[in-house]
N, C-alpha and C positions, 0 to 999 in steps of 0.2 A: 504494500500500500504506500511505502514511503518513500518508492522509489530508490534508485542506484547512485545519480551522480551528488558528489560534494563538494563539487569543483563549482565556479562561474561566478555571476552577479544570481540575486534572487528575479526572478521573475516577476514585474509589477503587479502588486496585489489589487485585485477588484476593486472598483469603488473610487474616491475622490481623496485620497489620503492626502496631496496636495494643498486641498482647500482647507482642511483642517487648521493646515499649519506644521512646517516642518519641525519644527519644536514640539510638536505634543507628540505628534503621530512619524510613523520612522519606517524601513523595512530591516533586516539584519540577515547574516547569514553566518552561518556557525564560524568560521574566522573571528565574525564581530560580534554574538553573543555576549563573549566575556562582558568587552566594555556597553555594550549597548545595553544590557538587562542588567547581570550580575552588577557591575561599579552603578551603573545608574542610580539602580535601587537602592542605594544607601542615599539617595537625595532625596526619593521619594518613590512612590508606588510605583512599578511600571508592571503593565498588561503585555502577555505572549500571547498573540492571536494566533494559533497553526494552521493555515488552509493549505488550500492545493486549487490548481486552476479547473481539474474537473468537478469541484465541489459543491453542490447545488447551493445546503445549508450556510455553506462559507460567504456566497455572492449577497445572500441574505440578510447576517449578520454583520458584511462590512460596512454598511453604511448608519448602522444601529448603533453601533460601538462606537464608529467615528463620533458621531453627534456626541452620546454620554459624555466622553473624552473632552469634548470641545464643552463642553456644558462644565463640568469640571474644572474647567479653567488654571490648568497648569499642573493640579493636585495628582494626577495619576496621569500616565505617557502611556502610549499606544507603540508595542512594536510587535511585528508583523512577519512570521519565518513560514517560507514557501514549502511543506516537507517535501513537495514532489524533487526538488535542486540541495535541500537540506535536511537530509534525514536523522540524521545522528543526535541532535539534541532532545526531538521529540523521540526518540528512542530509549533515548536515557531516561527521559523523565516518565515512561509508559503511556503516553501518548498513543493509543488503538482506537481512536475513531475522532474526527475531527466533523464540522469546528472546533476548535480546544481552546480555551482564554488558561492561563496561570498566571495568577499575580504573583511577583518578585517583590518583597521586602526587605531591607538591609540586606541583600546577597541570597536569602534563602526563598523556596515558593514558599508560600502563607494558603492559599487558597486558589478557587478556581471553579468551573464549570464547565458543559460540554454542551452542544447544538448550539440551533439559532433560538437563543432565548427572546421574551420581546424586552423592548426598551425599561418596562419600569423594571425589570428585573436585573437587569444592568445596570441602571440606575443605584437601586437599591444594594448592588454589588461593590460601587464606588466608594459610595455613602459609606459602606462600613470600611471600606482602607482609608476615608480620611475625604473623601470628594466631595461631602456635603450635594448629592442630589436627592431627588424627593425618595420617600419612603415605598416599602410595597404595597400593594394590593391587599385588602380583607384576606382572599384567598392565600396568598403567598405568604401574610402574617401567619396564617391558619397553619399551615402549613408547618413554617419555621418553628412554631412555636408545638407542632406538635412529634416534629425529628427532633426538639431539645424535653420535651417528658417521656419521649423513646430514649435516647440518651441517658438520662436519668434514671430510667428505670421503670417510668409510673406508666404501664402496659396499658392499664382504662384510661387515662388520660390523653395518652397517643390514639389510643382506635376513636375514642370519642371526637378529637375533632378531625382526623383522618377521615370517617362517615359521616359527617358535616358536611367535608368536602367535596365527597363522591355525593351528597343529596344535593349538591348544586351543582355540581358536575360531575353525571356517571361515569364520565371518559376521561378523568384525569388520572396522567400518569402515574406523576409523584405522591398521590393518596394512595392510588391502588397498589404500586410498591410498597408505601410505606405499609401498610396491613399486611402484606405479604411476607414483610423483614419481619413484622411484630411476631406471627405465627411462625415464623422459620427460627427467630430467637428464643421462642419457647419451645421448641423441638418439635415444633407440630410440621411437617415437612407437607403432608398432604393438605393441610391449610394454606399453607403457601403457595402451593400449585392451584388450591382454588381460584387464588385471589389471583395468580397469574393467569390463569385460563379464563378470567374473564377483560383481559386486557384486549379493546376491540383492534382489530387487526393494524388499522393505518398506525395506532399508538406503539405496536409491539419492538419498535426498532429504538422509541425512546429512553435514555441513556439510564432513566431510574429503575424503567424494565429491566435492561438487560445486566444493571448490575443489581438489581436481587435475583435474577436470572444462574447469576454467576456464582452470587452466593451461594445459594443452591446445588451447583456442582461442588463449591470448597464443601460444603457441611458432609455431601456424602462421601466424598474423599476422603473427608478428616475419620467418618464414621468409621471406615476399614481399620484405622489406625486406630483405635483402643483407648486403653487409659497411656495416659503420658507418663505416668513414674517408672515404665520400663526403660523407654525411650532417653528421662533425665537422667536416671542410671548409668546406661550405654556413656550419654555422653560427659558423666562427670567423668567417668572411668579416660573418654578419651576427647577433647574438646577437640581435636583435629578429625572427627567422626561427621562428615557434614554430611554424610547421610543421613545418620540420626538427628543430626539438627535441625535437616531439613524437613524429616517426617515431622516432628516434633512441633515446628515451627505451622505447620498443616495442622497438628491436633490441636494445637492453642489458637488457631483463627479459628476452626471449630466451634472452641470452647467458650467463642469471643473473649479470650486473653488477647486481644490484638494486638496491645504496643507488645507486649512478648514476643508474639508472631514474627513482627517487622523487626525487631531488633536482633534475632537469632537469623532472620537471612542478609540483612545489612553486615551481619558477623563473616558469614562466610564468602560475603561478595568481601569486606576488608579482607582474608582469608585467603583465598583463592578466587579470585574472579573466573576464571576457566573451567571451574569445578561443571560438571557435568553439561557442558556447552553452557555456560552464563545460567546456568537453570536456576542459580539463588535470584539473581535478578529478574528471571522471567516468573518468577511463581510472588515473587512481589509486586509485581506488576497486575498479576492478575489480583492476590488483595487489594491491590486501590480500586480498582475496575468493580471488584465486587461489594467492597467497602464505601465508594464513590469520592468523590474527589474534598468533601468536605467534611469526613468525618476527621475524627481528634486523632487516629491512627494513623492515616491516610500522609494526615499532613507531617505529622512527625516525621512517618518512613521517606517522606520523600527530602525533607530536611537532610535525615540522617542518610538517602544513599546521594544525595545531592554532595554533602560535604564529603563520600568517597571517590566520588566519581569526577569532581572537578577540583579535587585537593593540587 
């Protein structure tokens, strides 16, 4: 998907970046990375928009993003990496399906999202890195506020305004995931297939779907694997066992031990990078993806394989 070459200039991205303003808004290409995200963002916010020119969602979001950005007025920078010409950083960072925004803070990602979101939700994306634009939507509060008493723990508190949201809209993704997460994190598996199988078809490619989708495959994965006191065993006995870390590291996402999960394979990518073709890195990858890009894990792991992987 992300293409071969890492050679050239980036490809001009969709849209009027231009008129924006070349100060806010930019393109980069893995050469310029370093300084254009990573040093920037210690002056302030900067957005990684990843498209590609056959991107349908991308052509959509660029002129969405542009605006927020220019509304923002200074407070968060727009830059813009082509994956089709530059593959490698969206690789790094597990970047599998695009549009992809990551916001850069001081050096490290902070946060982020995936499709063509609409405006107030960008908006609302800025606002919290410091851009002071308007707030969410009733729904999108609803929402927020019902992934933070899932978070916490208050299981009737999440489905309660998750089935709010589906009684005003039957077809929303990010409810119908979330109910789906709710019964997948109390071990109800075939609950969470319900609540997937009733995701109407045009929705089923959306990013919330297909990462409780995913979750889904870690949970019965990790289910093979067992209790984990064998496993910690195995690996006090040998901490250069990254097989067992690796299982290990599967039974505690499982187990939603998350930050445990991501820290035992950020171990063996410090470790051995090479270890069974990059496999510590590719099965982290799939935790964010399953995890989604905003959870407290998510962000951590990518932190933590960010500071090995651009040391």
């Amino acid at each position: 998907m992300f293409g071969n070459s890492m050679t050239g200039q980036a490809t001009p991205a969709p849209g009027a970046a231009q008129q924006a303003g070349a100060d806010l808004i930019k393109e980069t290409t893995t050469a310029t990375f370093r300084e254009d995200v990573i040093a920037e963002s210690m002056n302030q916010p900067v957005l990684v928009d990843f498209w590609a020119p056959w991107c349908g969602p991308c052509k959509q979001l660029t002129p969405v993003i542009e605006k927020a950005v220019s509304k923002a007025a200074g407070k968060v920078r727009l830059v813009k990496m082509n994956i089709d010409d530059h593959p490698a950083i969206a690789g790094q960072l597990g970047i599998q399906s695009i549009p992809a925004v990551i916001a850069f803070d001081k050096g490290q990602p902070v946060d982020g999202f995936m499709g063509a979101v609409p405006e107030s939700q960008i908006d609302a994306f800025i606002a919290k890195l410091g851009g002071g634009a308007q707030g969410p939507s009733p729904v999108e509060q609803a929402l927020e506020e019902a992934q933070k008493l899932a978070a916490s723990g208050d299981v009737q508190g999440a489905a309660q305004l998750f089935a709010a949201v589906l009684q005003q809209e039957n077809d929303n993704a990010p409810a119908i995931a979330g109910m789906a997460r709710l019964h997948l994190e109390m071990q109800d598996v075939e609950g969470a297939r319900r609540f997937l199988d009733m995701t109407p078809e045009d929705k089923r490619d959306d990013p919330a779907i297909t990462a409780v989708r995913k979750a889904l495959e870690l949970a019965e994965q990790a289910g093979k694997l067992g209790d984990t006191a064998e496993l910690e065993a195995k690996l006090a006995a040998d901490p250069d066992d990254h097989q067992a870390r690796f299982d290990l590291a599967t039974a505690l996402a499982g187990a939603n031990r998350r930050m445990e999960a991501a820290e035992h394979l950020v171990e063996i990518v410090k470790r051995d990078r090479e270890w069974n073709e990059d496999g510590a890195r590719k099965q982290l990858l799939e935790f964010f993806e399953a995890w989604g890009p905003k959870d407290p894990a998510s962000i951590a792991g990518r932190r933590k394989l960010s500071a090995v992987l651009f040391k």
